[in-house]
Every structure is written in structure tokens, then in C-alpha cells.
C-alpha positions in Angstrom: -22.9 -4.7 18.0 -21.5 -5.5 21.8 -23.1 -7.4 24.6 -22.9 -6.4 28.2 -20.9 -8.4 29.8 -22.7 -10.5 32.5 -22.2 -9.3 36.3 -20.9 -12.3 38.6 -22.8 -13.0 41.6 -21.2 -13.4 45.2 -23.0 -14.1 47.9 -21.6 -11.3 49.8 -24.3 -9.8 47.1 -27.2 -11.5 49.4 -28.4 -9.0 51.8 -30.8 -10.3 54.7 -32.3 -8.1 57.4 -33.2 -9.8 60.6 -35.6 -8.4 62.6 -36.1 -9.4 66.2 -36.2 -7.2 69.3 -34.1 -9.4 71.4 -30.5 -9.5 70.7 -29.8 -12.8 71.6 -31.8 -14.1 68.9 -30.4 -11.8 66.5 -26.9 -13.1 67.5 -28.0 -16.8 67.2 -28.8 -16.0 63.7 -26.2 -14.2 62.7 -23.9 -17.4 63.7 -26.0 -19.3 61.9 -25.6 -17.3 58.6 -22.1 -15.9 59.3 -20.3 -19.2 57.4 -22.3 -18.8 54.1 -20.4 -15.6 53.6 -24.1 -13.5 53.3 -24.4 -9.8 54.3 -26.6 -9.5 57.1 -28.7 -6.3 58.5 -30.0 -5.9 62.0 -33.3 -4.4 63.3 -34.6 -4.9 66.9 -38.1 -3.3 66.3 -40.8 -3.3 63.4 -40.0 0.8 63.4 -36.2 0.0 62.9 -36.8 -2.6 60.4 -39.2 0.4 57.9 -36.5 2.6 58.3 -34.2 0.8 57.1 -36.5 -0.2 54.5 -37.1 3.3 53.5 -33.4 4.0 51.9 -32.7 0.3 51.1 -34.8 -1.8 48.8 -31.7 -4.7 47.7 -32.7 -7.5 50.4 -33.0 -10.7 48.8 -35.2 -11.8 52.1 -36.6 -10.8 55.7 -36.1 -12.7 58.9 -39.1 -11.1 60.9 -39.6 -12.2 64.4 -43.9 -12.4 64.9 -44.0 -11.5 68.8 -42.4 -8.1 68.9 -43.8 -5.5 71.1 -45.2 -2.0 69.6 -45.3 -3.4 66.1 -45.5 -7.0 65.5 -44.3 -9.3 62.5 -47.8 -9.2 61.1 -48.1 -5.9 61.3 -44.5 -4.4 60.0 -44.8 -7.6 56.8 -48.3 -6.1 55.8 -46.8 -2.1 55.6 -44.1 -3.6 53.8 -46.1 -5.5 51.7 -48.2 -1.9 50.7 -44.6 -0.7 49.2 -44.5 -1.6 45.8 -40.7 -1.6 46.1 -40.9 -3.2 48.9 -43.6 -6.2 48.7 -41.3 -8.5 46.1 -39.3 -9.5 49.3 -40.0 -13.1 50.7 -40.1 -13.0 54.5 -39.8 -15.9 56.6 -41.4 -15.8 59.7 -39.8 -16.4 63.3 -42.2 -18.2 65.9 -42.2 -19.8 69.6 -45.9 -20.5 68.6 -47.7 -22.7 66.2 -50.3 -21.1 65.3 -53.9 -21.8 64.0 -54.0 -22.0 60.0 -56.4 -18.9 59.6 -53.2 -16.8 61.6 -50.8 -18.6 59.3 -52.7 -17.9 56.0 -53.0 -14.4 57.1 -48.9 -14.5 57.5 -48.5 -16.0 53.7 -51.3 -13.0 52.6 -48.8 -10.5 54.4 -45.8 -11.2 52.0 -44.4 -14.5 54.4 -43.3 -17.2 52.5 -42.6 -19.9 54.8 -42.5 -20.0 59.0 -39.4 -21.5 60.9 -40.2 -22.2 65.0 -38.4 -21.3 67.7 -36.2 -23.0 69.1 -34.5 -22.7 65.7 -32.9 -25.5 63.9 -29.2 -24.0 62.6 -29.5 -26.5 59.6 -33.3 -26.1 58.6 -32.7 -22.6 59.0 -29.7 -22.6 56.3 -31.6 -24.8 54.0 -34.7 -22.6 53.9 -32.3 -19.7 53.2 -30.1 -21.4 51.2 -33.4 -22.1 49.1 -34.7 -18.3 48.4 -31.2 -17.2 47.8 -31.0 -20.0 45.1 -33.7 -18.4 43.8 -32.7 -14.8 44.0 -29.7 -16.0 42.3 -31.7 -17.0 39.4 -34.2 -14.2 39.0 -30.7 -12.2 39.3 -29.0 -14.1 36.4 -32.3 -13.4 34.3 -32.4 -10.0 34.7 -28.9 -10.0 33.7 -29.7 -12.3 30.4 -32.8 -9.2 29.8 -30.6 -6.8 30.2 -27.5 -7.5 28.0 -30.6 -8.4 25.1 -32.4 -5.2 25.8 -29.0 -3.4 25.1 -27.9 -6.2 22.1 -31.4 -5.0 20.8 -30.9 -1.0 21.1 -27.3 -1.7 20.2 -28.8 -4.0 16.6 -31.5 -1.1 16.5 -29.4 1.6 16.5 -27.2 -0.4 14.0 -30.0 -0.8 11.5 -30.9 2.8 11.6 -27.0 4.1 10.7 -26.8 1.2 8.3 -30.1 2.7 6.3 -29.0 6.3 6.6 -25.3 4.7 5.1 -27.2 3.0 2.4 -29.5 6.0 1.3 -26.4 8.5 1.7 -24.6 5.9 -1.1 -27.5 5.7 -2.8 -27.7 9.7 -3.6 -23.6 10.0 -3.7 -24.1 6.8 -6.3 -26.8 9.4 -8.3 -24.6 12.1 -8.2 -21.8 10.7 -9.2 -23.1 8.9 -12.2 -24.6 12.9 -12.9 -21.1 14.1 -12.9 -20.0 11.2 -15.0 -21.8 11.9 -17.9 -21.6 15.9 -17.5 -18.0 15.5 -17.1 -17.8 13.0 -19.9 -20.3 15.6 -22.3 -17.7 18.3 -20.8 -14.7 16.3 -21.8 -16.0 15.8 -25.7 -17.2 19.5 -26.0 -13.1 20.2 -25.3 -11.9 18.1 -27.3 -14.3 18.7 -30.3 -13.7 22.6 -29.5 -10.2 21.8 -29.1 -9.8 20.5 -32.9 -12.2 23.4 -34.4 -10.8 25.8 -32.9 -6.7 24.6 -34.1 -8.2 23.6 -37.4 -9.9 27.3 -38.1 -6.8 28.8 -37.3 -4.4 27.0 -39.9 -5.8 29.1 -42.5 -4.8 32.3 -41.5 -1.7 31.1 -40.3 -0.8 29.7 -44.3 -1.7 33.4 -45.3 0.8 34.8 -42.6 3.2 32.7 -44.1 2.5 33.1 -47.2 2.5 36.8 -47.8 6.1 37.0 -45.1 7.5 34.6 -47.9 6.4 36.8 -50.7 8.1 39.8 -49.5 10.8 38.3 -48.1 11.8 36.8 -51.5 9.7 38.7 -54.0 10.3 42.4 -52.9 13.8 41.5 -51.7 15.7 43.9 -53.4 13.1 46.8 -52.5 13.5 46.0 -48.8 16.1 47.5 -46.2 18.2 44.8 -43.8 15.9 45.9 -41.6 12.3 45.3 -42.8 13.8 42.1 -43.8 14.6 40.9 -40.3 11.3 42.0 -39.5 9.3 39.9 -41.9 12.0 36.7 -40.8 10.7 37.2 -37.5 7.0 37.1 -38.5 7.7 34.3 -40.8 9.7 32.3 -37.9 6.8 33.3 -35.3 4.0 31.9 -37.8 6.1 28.7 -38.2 5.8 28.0 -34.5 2.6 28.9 -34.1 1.5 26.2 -37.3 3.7 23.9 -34.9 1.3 24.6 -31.6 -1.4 24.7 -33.7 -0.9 21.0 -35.1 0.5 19.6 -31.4 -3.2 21.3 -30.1 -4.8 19.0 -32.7 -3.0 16.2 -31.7 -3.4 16.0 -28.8 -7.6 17.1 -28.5 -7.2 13.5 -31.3 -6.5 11.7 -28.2 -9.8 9.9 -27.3 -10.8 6.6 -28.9 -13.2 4.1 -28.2 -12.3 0.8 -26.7 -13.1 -0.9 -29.6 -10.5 0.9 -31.8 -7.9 -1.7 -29.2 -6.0 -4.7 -31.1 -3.4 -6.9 -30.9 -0.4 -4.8 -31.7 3.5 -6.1 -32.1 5.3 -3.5 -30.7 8.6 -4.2 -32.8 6.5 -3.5 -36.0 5.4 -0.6 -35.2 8.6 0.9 -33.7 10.0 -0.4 -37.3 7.5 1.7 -38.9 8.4 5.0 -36.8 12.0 4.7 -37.6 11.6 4.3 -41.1 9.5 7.5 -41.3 12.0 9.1 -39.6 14.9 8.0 -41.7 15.8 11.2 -42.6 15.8 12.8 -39.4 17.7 9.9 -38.1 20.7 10.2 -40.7 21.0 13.4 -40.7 22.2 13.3 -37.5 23.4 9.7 -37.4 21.7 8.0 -34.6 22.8 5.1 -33.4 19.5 3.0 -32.4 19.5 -0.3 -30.7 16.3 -2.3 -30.1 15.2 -5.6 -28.4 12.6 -7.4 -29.5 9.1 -6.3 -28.0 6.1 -7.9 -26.9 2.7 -8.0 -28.6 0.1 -5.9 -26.3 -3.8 -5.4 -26.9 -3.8 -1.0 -27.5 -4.3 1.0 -30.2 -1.7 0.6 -32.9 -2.2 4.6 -34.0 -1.2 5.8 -30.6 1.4 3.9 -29.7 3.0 4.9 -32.7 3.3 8.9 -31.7 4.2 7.6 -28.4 7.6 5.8 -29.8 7.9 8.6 -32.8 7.5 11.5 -29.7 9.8 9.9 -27.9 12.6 9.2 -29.9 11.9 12.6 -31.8 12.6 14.0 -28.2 15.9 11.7 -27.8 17.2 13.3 -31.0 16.1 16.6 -30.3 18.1 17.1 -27.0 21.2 14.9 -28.3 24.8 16.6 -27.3 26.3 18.6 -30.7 29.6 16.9 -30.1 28.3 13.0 -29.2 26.7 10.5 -31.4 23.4 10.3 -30.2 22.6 6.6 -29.0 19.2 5.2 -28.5 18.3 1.7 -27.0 15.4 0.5 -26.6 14.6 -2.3 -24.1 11.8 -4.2 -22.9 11.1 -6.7 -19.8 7.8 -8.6 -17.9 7.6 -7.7 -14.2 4.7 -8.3 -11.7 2.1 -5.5 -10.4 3.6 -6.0 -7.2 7.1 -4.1 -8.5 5.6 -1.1 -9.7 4.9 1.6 -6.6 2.0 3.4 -8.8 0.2 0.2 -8.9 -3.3 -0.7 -7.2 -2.9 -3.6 -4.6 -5.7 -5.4 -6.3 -3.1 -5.6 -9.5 0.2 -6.9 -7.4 0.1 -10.7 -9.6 -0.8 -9.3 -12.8 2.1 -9.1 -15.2 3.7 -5.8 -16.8 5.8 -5.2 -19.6 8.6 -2.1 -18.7 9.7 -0.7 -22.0 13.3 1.5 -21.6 13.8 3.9 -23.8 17.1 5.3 -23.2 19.3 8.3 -24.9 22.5 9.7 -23.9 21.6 13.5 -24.5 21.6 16.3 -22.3 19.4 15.2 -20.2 17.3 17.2 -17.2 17.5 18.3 -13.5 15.8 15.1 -12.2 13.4 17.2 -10.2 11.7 18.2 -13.5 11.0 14.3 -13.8 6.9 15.0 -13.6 6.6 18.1 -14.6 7.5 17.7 -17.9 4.5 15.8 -18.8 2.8 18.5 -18.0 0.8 20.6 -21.0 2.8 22.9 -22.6 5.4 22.5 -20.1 9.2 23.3 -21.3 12.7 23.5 -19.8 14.5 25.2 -23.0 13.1 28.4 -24.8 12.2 28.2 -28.0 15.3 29.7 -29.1 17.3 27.4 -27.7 15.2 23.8 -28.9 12.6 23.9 -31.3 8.8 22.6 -29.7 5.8 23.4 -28.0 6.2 21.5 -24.9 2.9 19.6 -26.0 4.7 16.0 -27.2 5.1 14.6 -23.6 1.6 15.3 -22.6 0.3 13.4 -25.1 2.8 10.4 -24.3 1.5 11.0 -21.2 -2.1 10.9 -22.0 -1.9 8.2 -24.9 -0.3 5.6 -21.8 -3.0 6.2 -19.4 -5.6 5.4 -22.1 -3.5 1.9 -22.2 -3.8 1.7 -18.2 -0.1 2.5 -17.9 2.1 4.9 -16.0 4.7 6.5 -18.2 7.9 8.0 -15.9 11.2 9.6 -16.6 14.5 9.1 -15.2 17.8 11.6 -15.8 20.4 13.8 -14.6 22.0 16.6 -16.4 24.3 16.0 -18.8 23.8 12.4 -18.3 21.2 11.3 -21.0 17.4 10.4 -19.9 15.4 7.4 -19.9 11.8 7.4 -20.3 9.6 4.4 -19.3 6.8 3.1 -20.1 4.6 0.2 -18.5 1.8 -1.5 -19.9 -0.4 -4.3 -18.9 0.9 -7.6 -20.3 -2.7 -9.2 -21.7 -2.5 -10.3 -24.9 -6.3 -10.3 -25.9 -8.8 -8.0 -24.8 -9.8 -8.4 -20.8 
């Protein structure tokens, strides 16, 4: 809301008209009132003086001579006075005579306010001037004041009006958005619950693909051509990576938990448990994995897990044929304020960054968000085993921890995947 500002008054703002038929007199006045800087209007008649009146209504006061021939003072002051934009201008009447009190009385009932006798008196002349433009300069500062508070009050008015409509359009986006909430929630657990039916029914048939491939293949063997037996490899290979989608799709639909399922959770012990259920893998290829210690964090002890065993089963998966693969794992505290993804209101809260870095084949690095993406992969099947399904749900499992999860690489140059998660040790 903004006030008017308030108008300045000058005195060239004071209009008089003088009215006198005589020019003399109208000169002797306009001496007088020359050196207070007011504007001054001339009329040598009654007649002049109403036509002047007639497109000009601004005159903070009238000088009206009484004796005027034609129309008198009395006369044009009670025509003027019938104007009702006219009759809120004090006139002072001009006289040689003094008058009896009935004429005088009859002057003030006219619209005069005071009388002033000729021969005038320069400085009782000023002073009785100075005194109604005093006043006009009042009544003008007070219609200011109304003014700027009749527009503060449309301005507040108008103010209060928007601020209700503002409050009742929050109110109904507020309604509809806790609507959508819940559909989209009751949305969200209808996909996941169809998600895990639907991968769960289909394991069954997929055994008895296998199953029947891996009888002919081996139990009809001799009674097969080269042939039929590349055939039923190719079905049997198909079936395995469809069992492999199939168990990625109910991973991943697993990934929603309740906030109660959170705990304190060493990080160290559970990467410890990860790589001792993937000894095997790990020898077979003999990795060469190098940890720090890591923090303790409040998440889900479950999840985490597939995140470090989907992430280092990625590291060894992409490894060079001809290098021993190397894995180190790293972890440092940094503050909100260092991480671009982060909301403002989070710059002081602390981070943990854990590095998890390989020197595999690495990626083009503009690939670096797509592959999180669903089903999303940069080598055919052929090439690297997988469904393209693992970094989603790293993807997904870090977000449920309020955490970003990026990845940095080049071809040929290895890749390093991090992951940042808030620092509290105890639920928040």
C-alpha cells in the first residue's frame, strides 16, 4: 500500500480577483499585493468579475469594490453567493463609506467576510489577506491529508480484497493438492504391489522354459541336429535373462519402506557384509578393493546394502579384461552449502560424500544421468550381461535417504560414482 505524496503549497497558488471599476484602485492594490508573490485577477465591472467566475472557480478570495455602477458589490457578492461553486469564497469588501449595521449585515449575508475602507491602509490590507490565505492554506493541507487517506483506504481496500481472493485460491490449491497426494500415493502402492505380482507370477513359467530347454538340450542330445541345439541354447540363454529382468523388476517395485524401518547403520559393517557375499565373484577376478573407514548414518541397513553390492557389482562388471580391477572406496563430511543440488535452507547442515571409484572402462561422460534411468543401458546384452535396472534402484534407494547419487567418468578412464547423504546420526 502507497500514500500520495502531499502537494506543496506556494503562494503563487493564491489566486485573488479584484474587482473595482476604476483602474487606479485596481493598480493600488495590485502594489499592495505584488510583494507577497500572490496571483492576482482583474475585473473592472460586476459583469467582468461573473465571467470570469463562470470558467474559474480556484480563488482563494474576492476584493469587490461596493460602489460600482451597473452592478454593485452587493449585488455581483449575492449572484455569486447563489453558485454553489462559487459561494465558498470569502470576499472582502471595498468601501469610501461606513455604512449603517443593517447594510453591513446584509454585506456578511452576501458571502463578505470582513470590510476594509477607503482610503486603504497597505498594511491592514496585507494582514486581512494574509489572514484568509493562512486559512486557505490550511483547509488546502486538509484536503490533501483526506485525500492521500481516501486513496491509503482504497489502496488497504483493494489490498484486503486480493489478499482474500490469495487466501481462498491457497486454500482450494492446499485441497487439491492434498487430493493428489493421497491419489498419487494409493497410485504409487497399486504399482508397486502390481509391480511384484506381476514379476512374481511370471517366475513360474519362466523355471518351466528353462527347465524343458535343459532337458532337451542335455537329455535328447544325441537325437538333436547342431542345429536344433543352437536353437534350444538360444531359448535357454533368452529365459535366463528374462529370470534376470524379472528379479531386478521385483527389486526394484521392493523399494518403498516406512520411515520407521530407519536405524543407525555403520556403513563399514555393512560394506564388509557385501564383500563377503561377493567373495567369489571378487576372486574370480581378483579385485583389488581399498576402503576407508565410514561414518554411521540413520537409513535403512537393507537398502544400503544393494546400493554398495549394485555398485561394486557394476565396478566389476565393466573392469578392462587385461587390468586388475581396483576399487576404492572413500568417504568425507562437507557442508550443504558445497553440494549444487542442495536446497538453500540446507547450506550448514553437514554431508557425508562417499567415493566409490573403479578403473574400468568407464562411459562418455554425457551418459552421466542417463544411466540412472530405468532400464537404461550403454552395452547390449551381448556384450555385458544386465538389465539396465541396478542403477535405478541406486538411484531410488538414495533419494529415499534424502541424497543425490551422481556419476563421474570418461571413456577408458574408470568411473566414480557418488553418493551423499545427510550426516544426522539419530533420527531428525
Amino acid at each position: 500500500m502507497e500514500l500520495t505524496k502531499e502537494t506543496p503549497f506556494r503562494q503563487s497558488d493564491v489566486r485573488i480577483l479584484v474587482v473595482d471599476d476604476r483602474e487606479d484602485n485596481l493598480f493600488s492594490i495590485e502594489t499592495i499585493l505584488e510583494k507577497d508573490g500572490y496571483t492576482l485577477v482583474k475585473a473592472n465591472s460586476g459583469r467582468a468579475a461573473l465571467k470570469i467566475l463562470l470558467h474559474q472557480h480556484d480563488f482563494t478570495l474576492i476584493l469587490m469594490d461596493v460602489q460600482m455602477p451597473g452592478m454593485n458589490g452587493l449585488e455581483t457578492a449575492t449572484l455569486i453567493s447563489e453558485r454553489e461553486k462559487l459561494k465558498h469564497i470569502p470576499i472582502i469588501f471595498i468601501t469610501a463609506h461606513n455604512y449603517e449595521e443593517e447594510y453591513i449585515f446584509k454585506g456578511y449575508q452576501m458571502g463578505g467576510v470582513d470590510y476594509i475602507y477607503k482610503p486603504i491602509n497597505p498594511e491592514l490590507l496585507r494582514v486581512k489577506v494574509g489572514v484568509f490565505v493562512e486559512l486557505y492554506r490550511r483547509n488546502h493541507k486538509l484536503l490533501e491529508q483526506e485525500k492521500k487517506l481516501l486513496s491509503a483506504n482504497k489502496s488497504l481496500e483493494k489490498e484486503i480484497e486480493e489478499r482474500k481472493i490469495s487466501e481462498e485460491k491457497i486454500r482450494v490449491l492446499n485441497l487439491q493438492l492434498i487430493e493428489n497426494n493421497a491419489h498419487l500415493q494409493s497410485t504409487n502402492q497399486e504399482l508397486d504391489r502390481f509391480a511384484y505380482v506381476a514379476s512374481h507370477d511370471l517366475q513360474e513359467p519362466l523355471r518351466k522354459i528353462q527347465l524343458f530347454t535343459d532337458k532337451l538340450i542335455y537329455q535328447m542330445s544325441e537325437r538333436l541336429d547342431d542345429e536344433v541345439k543352437l536353437y534350444l541354447q538360444k531359448i535357454g540363454s533368452a529365459s535366463k535373462r528374462m529370470q534376470q529382468l524379472v528379479n531386478d523388476l521385483l527389486k526394484f517395485s521392493r523399494q518403498t519402506s516406512e520411515d520407521t524401518d530407519f536405524e543407525q547403520t555403520n556403513l563399514s559393517d555393512v560394506l564388509n557384509d557385501v564383500l563377503s557375499d561377493m567373495e567369489t565373484d571378487i576372486q574370480k577376478k581378483n579385485v583389488k578393493i581399498v576402503a576407508d573407514n565410514l561414518p554411521v548414518i540413520y537409513a535403512i541397513p537393507s537398502q544400503i546394502r544393494q546400493l554398495f553390492q549394485n555398485l561394486i557389482s557394476n565396478s566389476i562388471k565393466f573392469s578392462k579384461p587385461d587390468n586388475t580391477p581396483e576399487i576404492n572406496i572413500q568417504a568425507e563430511v562437507t557442508k550443504g552449502a558445497m553440494i549444487p543440488e542442495i536446497d538453500r535452507k540446507l547450506f550448514e547442515q553437514n554431508f557425508y560424500k562417499i567415493y566409490i571409484r573403479d578403473n574400468g572402462i568407464g562411459f562418455d561422460s554425457k551418459y552421466a544421468e542417463e544411466i540412472f534411468v530405468v532400464f537404461k543401458r550403454l552395452h547390449t546384452y551381448h556384450q555385458f550381461e544386465g538389465t539396465g535396472i541396478g542403477l535405478s534402484i541406486c538411484k531410488k534407494i538414495v533419494e529415499k535417504h534424502n541424497g543425490f547419487i551422481t556419476a563421474q567418468s570418461n571413456l577408458n578412464e574408470g568411473s566414480t560414482f557418488i553418493i551423499t547423504l545427510p550426516a544426522e546420526t539419530s533420527e531428525a
